[in-house]
C-alpha positions in Angstrom: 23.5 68.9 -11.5 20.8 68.4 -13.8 19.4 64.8 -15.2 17.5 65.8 -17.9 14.5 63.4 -19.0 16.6 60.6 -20.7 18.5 60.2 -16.8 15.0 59.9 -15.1 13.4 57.3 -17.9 16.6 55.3 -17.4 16.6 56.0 -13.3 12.6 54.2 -13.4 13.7 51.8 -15.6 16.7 50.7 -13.5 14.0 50.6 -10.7 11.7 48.1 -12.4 14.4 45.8 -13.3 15.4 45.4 -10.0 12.0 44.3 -8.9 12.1 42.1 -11.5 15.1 41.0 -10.7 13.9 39.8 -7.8 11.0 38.2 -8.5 12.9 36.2 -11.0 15.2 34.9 -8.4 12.1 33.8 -5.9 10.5 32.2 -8.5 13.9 30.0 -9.8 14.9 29.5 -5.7 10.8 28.3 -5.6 11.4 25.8 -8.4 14.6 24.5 -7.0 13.1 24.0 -3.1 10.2 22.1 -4.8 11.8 19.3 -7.3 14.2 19.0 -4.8 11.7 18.3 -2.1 10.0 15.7 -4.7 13.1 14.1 -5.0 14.1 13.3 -1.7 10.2 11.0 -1.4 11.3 7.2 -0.9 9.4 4.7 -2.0 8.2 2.2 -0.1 8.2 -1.5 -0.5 8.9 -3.3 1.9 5.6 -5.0 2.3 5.4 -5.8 -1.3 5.9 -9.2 -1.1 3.0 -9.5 1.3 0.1 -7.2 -0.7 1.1 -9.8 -3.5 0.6 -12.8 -1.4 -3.0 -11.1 -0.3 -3.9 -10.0 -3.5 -2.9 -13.3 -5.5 -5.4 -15.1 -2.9 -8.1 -12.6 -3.7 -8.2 -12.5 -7.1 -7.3 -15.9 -7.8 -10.8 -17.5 -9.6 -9.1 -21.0 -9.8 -8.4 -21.0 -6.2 -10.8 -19.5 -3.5 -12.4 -17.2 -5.9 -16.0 -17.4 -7.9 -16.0 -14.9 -10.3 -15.3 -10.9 -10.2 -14.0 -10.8 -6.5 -16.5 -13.1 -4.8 -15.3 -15.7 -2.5 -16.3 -19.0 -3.0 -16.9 -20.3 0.4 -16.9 -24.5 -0.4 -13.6 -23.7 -2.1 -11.9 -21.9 1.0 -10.2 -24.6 2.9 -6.5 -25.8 3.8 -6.3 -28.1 1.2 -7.7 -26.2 -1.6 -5.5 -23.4 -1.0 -2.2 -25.8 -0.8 -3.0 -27.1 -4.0 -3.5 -23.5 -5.6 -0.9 -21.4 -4.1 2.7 -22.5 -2.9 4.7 -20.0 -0.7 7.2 -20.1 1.6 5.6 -17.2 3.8 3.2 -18.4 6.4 -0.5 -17.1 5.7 -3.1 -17.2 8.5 -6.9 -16.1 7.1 -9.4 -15.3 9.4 -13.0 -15.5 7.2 -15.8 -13.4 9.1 -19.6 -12.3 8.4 -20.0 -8.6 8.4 -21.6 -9.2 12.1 -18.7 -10.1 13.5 -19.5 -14.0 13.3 -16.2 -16.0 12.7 -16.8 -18.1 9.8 -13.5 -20.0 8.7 -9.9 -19.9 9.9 -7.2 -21.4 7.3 -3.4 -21.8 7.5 -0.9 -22.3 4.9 2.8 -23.2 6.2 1.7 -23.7 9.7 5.5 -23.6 11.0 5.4 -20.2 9.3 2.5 -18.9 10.8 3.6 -20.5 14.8 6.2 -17.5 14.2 3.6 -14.9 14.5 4.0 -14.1 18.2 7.7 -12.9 17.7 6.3 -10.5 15.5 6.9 -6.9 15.7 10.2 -7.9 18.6 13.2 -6.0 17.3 15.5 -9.0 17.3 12.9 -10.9 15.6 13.9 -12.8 12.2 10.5 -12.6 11.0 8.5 -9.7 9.4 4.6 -9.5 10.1 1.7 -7.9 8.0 -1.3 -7.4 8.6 -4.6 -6.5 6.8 -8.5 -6.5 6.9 -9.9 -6.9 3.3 -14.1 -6.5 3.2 -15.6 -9.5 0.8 -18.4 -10.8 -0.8 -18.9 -14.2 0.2 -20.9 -17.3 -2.3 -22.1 -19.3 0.9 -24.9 -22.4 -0.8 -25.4 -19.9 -3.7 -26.3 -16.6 -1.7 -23.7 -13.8 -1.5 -23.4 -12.1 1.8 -20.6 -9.7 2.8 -17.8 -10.5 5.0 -14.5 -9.3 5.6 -11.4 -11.2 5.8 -7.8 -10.5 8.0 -5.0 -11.4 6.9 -1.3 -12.1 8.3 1.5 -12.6 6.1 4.7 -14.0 8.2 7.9 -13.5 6.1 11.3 -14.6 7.3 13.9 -10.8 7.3 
C-alpha cells in the first residue's frame, strides 16, 4: 500500500506534534509543582511582638537614643527607660564594649524578667527571645562600638 507524499508530510507532522505535545504538558505540570510549592511557605510571626519591643528601644531618640542609631549612654538606665516605654513583657539588656567589657545591665518588669529561667521548658507559660544587636555607643561625647543582648520574656 502506497502513502504517497501528502501521507508522509502528515506522518512527520503527527510526529512533531507529539513532541510538542509533550513538552507542553512538562512545562504546565512545571508551573503547577512550583506556585504550588510557593504557596504552601508559612509565614512566620511568632516573635513579632518581641523584634518590635527590640526595635522600639533602638530607635527610640526620646528614650535611650542620640540621634541616627547611636546610643546615648547617660540616658540608658531603669528609670529612663520606665518613663519612655511601658510594656507588659519583661525586658532584660545587657550593654557591652565590643571587648567584651560589660558596661550596663537594665531591667524593665523585673517580675517578668525572674521568669527567664523557665524559658525554653515545654510546659512553660512563658515565651523567651533572644538577640545580640551591635551599637554605637555616646559614652562623655565619644562614640565607641558595643553590642547589646537582648531578652524579651512574653507570657504564651
Amino acid at each position: 500500500m502506497d502513502i504517497g507524499k501528502k501521507g508522509q508530510v502528515y506522518e512527520k507532522e503527527q510526529l512533531k506534534m507529539i513532541f510538542y505535545a509533550f513538552v507542553i504538558i512538562f512545562v504546565v505540570v512545571f508551573i503547577i509543582l512550583v506556585f504550588t510549592h510557593g504557596v504552601k511557605i508559612d509565614v512566620e510571626t511568632s516573635n513579632l511582638e518581641q523584634h518590635s519591643i527590640v526595635y522600639r528601644l533602638l530607635d527610640s531618640e526620646t528614650c535611650i537614643g542620640l540621634e541616627n542609631g547611636i546610643l546615648n549612654l547617660n540616658n540608658f538606665n531603669e528609670g529612663r527607660l520606665k518613663s519612655c516605654f511601658n510594656t507588659f513583657n519583661g525586658v532584660q539588656m545587657n550593654l557591652y564594649h565590643l571587648n567584651g567589657s560589660e558596661i550596663r545591665i537594665v531591667e524593665l518588669n523585673k517580675e517578668m524578667v525572674a521568669q527567664k529561667i523557665v524559658c525554653g521548658l515545654k510546659t512553660a507559660k512563658y515565651d523567651c527571645y533572644d538577640t545580640r544587636k551591635l551599637v554605637i555607643i555616646s559614652e562623655n561625647g565619644d562614640l565607641k562600638n558595643g553590642f547589646m543582648d537582648f531578652k524579651v520574656i512574653t507570657n504564651v
